[in-house]
C-alpha positions as CSV (number, residue, x, y, z in Angstrom):
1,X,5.8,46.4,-7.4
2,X,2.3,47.2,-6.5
3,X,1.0,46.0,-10.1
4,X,2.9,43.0,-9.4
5,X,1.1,41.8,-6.1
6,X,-2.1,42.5,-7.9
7,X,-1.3,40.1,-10.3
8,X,-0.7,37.7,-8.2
9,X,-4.3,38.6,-6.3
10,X,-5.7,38.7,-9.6
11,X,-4.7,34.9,-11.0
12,X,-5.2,33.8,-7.4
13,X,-9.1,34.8,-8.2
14,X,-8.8,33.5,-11.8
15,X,-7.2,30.3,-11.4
16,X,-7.0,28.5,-7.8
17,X,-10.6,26.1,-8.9
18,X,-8.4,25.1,-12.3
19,X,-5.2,24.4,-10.8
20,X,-7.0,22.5,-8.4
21,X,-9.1,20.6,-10.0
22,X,-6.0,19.7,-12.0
23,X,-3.5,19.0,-9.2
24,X,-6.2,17.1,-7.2
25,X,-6.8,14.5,-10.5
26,X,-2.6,14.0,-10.2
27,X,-2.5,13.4,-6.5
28,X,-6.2,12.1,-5.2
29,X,-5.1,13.8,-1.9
30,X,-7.2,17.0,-1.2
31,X,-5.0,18.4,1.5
32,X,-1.9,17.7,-0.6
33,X,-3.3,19.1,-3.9
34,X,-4.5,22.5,-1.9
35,X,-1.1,22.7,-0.5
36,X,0.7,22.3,-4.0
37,X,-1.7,25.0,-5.3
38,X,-0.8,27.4,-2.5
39,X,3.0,26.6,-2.7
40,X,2.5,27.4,-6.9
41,X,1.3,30.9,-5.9
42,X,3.8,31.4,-3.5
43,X,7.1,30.0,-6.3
44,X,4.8,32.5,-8.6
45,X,5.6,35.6,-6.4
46,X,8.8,35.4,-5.4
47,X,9.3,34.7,-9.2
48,X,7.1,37.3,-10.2
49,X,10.0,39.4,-12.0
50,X,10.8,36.4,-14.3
51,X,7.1,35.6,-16.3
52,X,8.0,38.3,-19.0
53,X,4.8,37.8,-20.7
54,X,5.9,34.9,-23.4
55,X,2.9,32.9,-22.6
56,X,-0.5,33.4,-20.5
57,X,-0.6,33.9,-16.7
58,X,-2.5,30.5,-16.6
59,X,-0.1,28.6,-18.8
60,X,3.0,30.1,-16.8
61,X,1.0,28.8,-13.5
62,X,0.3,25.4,-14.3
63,X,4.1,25.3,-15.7
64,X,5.2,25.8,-11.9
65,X,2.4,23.5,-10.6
66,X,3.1,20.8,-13.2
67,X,6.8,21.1,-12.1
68,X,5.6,20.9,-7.9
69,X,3.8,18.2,-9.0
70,X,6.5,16.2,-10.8
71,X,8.2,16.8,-7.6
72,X,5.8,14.8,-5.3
73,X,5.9,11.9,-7.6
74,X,9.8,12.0,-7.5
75,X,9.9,12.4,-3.2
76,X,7.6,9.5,-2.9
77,X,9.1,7.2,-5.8
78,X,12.5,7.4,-3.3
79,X,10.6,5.5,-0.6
80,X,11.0,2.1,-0.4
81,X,8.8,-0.6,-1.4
82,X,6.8,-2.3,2.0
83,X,7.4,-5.6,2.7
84,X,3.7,-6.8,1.6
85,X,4.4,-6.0,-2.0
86,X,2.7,-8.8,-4.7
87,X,4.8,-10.1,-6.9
88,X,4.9,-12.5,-10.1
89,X,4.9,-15.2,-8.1
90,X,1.3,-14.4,-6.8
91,X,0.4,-14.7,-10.0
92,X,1.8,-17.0,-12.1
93,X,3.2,-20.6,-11.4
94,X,7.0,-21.8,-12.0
95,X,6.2,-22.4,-16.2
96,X,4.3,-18.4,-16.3
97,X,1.1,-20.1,-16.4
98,X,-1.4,-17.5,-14.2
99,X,-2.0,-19.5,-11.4
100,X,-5.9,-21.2,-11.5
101,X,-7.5,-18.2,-8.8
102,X,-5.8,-15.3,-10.2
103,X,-6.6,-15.9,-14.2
104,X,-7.5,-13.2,-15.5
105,X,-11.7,-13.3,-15.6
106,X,-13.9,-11.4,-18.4
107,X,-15.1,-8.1,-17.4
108,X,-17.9,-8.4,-20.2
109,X,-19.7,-5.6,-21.9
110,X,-18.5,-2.5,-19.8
111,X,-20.1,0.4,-20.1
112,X,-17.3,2.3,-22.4
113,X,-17.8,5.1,-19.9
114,X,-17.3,3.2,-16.9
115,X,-14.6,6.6,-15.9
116,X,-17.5,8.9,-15.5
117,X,-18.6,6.5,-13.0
118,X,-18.0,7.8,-9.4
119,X,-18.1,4.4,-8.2
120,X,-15.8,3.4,-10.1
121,X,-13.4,6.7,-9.9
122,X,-13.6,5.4,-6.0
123,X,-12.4,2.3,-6.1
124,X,-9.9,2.6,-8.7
125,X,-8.4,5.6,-6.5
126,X,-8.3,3.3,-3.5
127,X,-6.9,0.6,-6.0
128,X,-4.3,3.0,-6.9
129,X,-3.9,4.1,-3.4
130,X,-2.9,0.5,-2.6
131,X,0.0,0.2,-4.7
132,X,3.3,0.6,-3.5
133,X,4.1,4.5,-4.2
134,X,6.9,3.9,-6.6
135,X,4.1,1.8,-8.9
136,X,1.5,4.5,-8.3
137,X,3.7,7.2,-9.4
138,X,4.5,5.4,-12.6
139,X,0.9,4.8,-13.6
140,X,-0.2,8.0,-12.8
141,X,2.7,9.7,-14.5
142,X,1.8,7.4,-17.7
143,X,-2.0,7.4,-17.6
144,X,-2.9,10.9,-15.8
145,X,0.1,12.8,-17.1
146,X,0.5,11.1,-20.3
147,X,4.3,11.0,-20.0
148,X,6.2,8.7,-22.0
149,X,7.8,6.3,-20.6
150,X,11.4,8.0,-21.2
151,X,10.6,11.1,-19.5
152,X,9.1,9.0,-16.2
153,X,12.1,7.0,-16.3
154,X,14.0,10.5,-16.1
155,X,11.7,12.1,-13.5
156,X,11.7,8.6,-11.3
157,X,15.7,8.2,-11.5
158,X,15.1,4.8,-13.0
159,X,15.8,2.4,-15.6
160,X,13.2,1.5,-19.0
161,X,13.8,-2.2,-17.4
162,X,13.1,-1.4,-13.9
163,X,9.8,1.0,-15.3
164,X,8.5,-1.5,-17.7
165,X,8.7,-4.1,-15.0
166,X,6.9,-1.8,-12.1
167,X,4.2,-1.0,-15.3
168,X,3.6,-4.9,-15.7
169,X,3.5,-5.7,-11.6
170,X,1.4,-2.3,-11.6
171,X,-1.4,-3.6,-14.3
172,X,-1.5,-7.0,-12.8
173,X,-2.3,-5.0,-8.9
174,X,-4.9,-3.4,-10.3
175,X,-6.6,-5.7,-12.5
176,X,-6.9,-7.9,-9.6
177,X,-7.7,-5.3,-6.7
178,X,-10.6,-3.9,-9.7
179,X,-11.6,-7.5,-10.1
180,X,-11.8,-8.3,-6.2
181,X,-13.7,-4.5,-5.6
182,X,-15.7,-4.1,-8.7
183,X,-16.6,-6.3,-11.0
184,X,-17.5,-9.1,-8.4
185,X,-19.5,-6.5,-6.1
């Protein structure tokens, strides 16, 4: 039992700064990404007698945290949408004609590495921030998790209509919250 607790103290040492990092880049929510890491170690104890060695400590880690993630995706998907939600109709006419303020306007020559801008990390977090939590979840899960869209649709509890349509109303958010907070500054 003793071995078993040094373990634990051990890949507490080795791998808190990873799974951090990692959960923090999922969440963009310091407290909540410390608090998932913590929770991790703690699943990782009490289950302690079933890591029989298959894979590394690390890889058995980030297994549980992936999972603890997955799970505050799926609690915050089940809250409802607010009231202030855009829709289609903000931006396209009756005919699905973009409506004349909200075209879409050229971004130009972008520097290709425009995500290693802090800047721009910022206000696409507070873009994503801004959409409704089911919408968030779904982009994140897609672009930051690189799930397919069958396995969101599974984690979410919803349909490949009802995913494809929060992806489109997503897209169109943050296109025109980037527009409004970064390529016009």
């Amino acid at each position: 039992m003793g071995k078993q607790k040094h373990n634990i103290s051990e890949w507490v040492e080795s791998y808190t700064s990873d799974m951090f990092r990692f959960a923090f880049h999922r969440l963009s929510d310091e407290e909540l990404a410390r608090d998932i890491v913590q929770d991790t170690f703690v699943t990782a104890a009490e289950k302690i007698q079933a890591f029989r060695g298959e894979s590394t400590p690390k890889t058995w880690l980030f297994s549980i945290l992936k999972y603890k993630i997955i799970e505050v995706y799926r609690k915050k998907a089940k809250t409802p949408l607010p009231a202030d939600t855009s829709t289609l109709a903000d931006f396209f006419d009756g005919s699905n004609s973009w409506l004349q303020n909200q075209k879409p306007m050229p971004w130009g020559n972008e520097d290709p590495n425009l995500l290693d801008d802090a800047g721009f990390q910022n206000v696409l977090k507070k873009c994503l921030d801004a959409l409704p939590v089911k919408w968030s979840s779904c982009v994140k899960f897609k672009y930051l998790m690189n799930k397919k869209g069958e396995e969101i649709c599974q984690e979410l509890d919803i349909s490949p209509t009802n995913f494809w349509q929060i992806m489109h109303r997503a897209k169109l958010n943050l296109r025109d919250c980037l527009e409004k907070n970064w390529f016009q500054n």
